[in-house]
C-alpha positions in Angstrom: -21.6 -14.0 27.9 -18.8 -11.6 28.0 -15.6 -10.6 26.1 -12.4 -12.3 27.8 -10.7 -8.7 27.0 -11.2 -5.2 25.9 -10.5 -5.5 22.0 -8.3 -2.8 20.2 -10.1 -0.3 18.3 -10.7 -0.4 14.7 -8.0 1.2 12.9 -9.2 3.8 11.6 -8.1 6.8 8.3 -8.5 10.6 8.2 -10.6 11.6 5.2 -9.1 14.5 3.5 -11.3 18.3 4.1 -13.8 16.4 7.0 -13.7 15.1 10.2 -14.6 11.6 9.0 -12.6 8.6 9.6 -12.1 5.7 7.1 -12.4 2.3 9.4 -10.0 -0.1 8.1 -11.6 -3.7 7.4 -8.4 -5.6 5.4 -5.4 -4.2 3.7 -4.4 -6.5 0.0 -1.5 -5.7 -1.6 -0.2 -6.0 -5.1 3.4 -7.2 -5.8 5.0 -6.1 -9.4 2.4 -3.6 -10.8 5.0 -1.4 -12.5 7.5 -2.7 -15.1 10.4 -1.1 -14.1 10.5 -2.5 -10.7 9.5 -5.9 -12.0 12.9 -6.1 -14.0 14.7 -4.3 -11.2 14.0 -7.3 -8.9 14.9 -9.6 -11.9 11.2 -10.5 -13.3 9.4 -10.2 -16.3 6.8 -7.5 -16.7 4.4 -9.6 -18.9 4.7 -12.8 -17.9 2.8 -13.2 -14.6 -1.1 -11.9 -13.3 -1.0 -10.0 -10.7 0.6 -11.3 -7.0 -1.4 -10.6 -4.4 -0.6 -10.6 -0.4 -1.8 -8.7 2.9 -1.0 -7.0 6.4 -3.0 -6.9 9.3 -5.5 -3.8 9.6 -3.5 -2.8 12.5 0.0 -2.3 10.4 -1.1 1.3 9.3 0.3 4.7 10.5 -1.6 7.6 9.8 -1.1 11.6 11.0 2.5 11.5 9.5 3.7 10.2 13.0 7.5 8.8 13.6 7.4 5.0 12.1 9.6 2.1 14.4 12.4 0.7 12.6 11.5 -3.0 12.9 13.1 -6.0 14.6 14.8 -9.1 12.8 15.7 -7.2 9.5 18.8 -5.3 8.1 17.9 -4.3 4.9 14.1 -2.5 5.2 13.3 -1.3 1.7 10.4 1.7 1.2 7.9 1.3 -1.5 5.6 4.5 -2.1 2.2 3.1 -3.5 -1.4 4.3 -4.3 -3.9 3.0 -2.0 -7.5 2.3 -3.2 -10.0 2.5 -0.2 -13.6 0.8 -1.0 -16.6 1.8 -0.1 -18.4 -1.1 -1.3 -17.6 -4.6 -2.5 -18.5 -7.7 -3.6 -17.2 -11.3 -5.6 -16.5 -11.6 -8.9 -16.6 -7.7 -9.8 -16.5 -7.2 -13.5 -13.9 -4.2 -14.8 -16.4 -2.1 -15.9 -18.6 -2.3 -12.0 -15.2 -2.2 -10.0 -14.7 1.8 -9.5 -17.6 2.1 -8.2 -16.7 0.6 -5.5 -13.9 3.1 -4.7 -14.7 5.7 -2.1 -10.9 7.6 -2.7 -7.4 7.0 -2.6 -4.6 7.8 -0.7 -0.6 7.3 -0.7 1.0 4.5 1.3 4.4 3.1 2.0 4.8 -0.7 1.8 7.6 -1.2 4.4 9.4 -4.6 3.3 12.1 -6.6 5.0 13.6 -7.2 1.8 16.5 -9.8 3.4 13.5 -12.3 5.0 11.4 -11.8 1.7 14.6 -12.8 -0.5 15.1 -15.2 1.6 11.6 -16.7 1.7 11.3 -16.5 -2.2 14.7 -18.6 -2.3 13.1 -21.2 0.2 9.8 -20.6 -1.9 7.9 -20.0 1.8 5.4 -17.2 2.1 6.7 -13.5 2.5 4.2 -12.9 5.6 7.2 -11.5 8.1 9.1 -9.4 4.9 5.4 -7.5 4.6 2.7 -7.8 7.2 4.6 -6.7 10.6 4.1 -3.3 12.9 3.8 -0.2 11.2 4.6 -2.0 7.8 1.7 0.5 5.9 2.2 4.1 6.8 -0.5 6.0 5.0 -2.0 9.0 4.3 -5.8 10.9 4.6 -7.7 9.6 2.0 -9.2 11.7 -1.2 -12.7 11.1 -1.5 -13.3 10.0 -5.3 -15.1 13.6 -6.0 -17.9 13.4 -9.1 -16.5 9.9 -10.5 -12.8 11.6 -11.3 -10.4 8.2 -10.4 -6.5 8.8 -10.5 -5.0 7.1 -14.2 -2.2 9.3 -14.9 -0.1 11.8 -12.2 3.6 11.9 -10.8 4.1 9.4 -8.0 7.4 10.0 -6.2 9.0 9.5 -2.8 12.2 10.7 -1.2 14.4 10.1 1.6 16.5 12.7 3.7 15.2 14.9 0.2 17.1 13.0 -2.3 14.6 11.5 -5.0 14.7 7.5 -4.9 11.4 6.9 -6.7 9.9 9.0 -9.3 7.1 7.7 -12.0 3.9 8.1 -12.9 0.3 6.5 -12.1 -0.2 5.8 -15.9 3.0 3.1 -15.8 1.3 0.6 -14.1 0.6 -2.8 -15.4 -2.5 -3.8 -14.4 -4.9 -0.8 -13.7 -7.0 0.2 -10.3 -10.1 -1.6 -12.0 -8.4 -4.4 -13.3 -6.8 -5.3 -9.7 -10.4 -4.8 -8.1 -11.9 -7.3 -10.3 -8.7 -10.2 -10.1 -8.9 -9.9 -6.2 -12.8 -9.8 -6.2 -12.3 -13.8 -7.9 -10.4 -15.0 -4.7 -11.9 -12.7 -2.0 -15.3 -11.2 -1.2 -14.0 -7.5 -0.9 -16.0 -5.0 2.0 -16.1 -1.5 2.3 -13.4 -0.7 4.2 -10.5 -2.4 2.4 -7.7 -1.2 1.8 -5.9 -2.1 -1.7 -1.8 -1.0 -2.3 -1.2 -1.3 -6.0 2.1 -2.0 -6.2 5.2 0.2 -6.4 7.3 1.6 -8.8 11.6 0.9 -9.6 13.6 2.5 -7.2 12.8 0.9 -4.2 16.2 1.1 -1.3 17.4 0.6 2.2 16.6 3.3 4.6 18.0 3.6 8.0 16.5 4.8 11.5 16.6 8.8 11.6 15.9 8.9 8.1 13.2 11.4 6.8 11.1 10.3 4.4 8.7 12.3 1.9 6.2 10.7 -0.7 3.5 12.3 -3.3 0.9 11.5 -5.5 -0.2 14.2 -7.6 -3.9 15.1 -6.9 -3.9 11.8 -4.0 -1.8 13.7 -1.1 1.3 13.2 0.5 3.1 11.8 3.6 5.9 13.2 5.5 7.3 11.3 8.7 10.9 9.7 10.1 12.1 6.9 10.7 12.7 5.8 14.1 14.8 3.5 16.4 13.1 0.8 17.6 
């Protein structure tokens, strides 16, 4: 028996100081982790567990290279984001077992077509081509988790063209690194080599092709690339 075609590689990470690579199983994402961005697209911080949806493996950019301005959208919003990458998993993690199943962290860019995903919310239909298209999850080498020391506070902050559009911290998010771990592990058998975004924080805005865009978590990394005509 043979394969019909030659598959696509794994996708695959740079590790921060090494020449290891981080191969890329699934990529989850949380929606609304931060309050201010909850009220700034008209929600209630408080109200509502956490909202979960994905992108295909294959969505990421890593090596800081040019991202493609995608087809069928007008109004592509960034979102910068700390990424949790597992090196381990399971179902049904309790909060107190779930950072141990982090091998580091990195910073990502949740690309959205904000117009379809308005639009899909209005027509309550799933946000799958707003968030999981090409090059929808630029991210950065990952920071192995060094002697247990996992990211709760730290400046998170992105710019484009070098004027600020998001600037917060780690410690403002709603629902902690642990605490999303342990909600997806009830709907999802989690593997080492997931990828986790946990949401973004307010200032999220249009950008254009030819547009420069800079984002930084302290003591995660940072990503530095342009945005380019498709």
């Amino acid at each position: 028996m043979a394969l019909v075609f030659s598959p696509e590689p794994n996708p695959e990470v740079p590790v921060q100081g090494s020449d290891d690579t981080f191969p890329v199983n699934r990529i989850y994402c949380v929606g609304q982790n931060y309050g201010d961005h909850v009220k700034e697209m008209g929600g209630d911080p408080k109200k509502n567990p956490p909202v979960f949806f994905s992108k295909p493996a294959n969505a990421i950019v890593t090596n800081n290279q040019a991202v493609r301005y995608p087809s069928a959208t007008k109004e592509l919003h960034h979102e910068v984001e700390l990424v949790v990458a597992l090196g381990g998993g399971g179902m049904d993690i309790g909060i107190a077992a779930a950072l141990a199943c982090v091998f580091g962290y990195a910073v990502g860019i949740d690309f959205t077509r904000r117009d379809l995903q308005a639009e899909a919310k209005k027509k309550g239909k799933p946000w799958d081509t707003a968030k999981g298209f090409d090059q929808s999850a630029p991210i950065s080498a990952i920071k192995q988790v060094v002697a247990d020391c996992h990211p709760v506070s730290g400046r998170i902050a992105l710019s484009v063209n070098r004027e600020m559009r998001q600037d917060a911290d780690l410690s403002d998010m709603i629902w902690s690194v642990a605490e999303i771990i342990s909600e997806l592990s009830r709907y999802y058998e989690l593997k080492a080599g997931d990828l986790i975004f946990t949401g973004t924080p307010a200032g999220v805005a249009s950008v254009i092709a030819g547009d420069h865009i800079q984002a930084q978590i302290e003591s995660v990394g940072e990503i530095d690339f342009k945005l380019i005509a498709g």
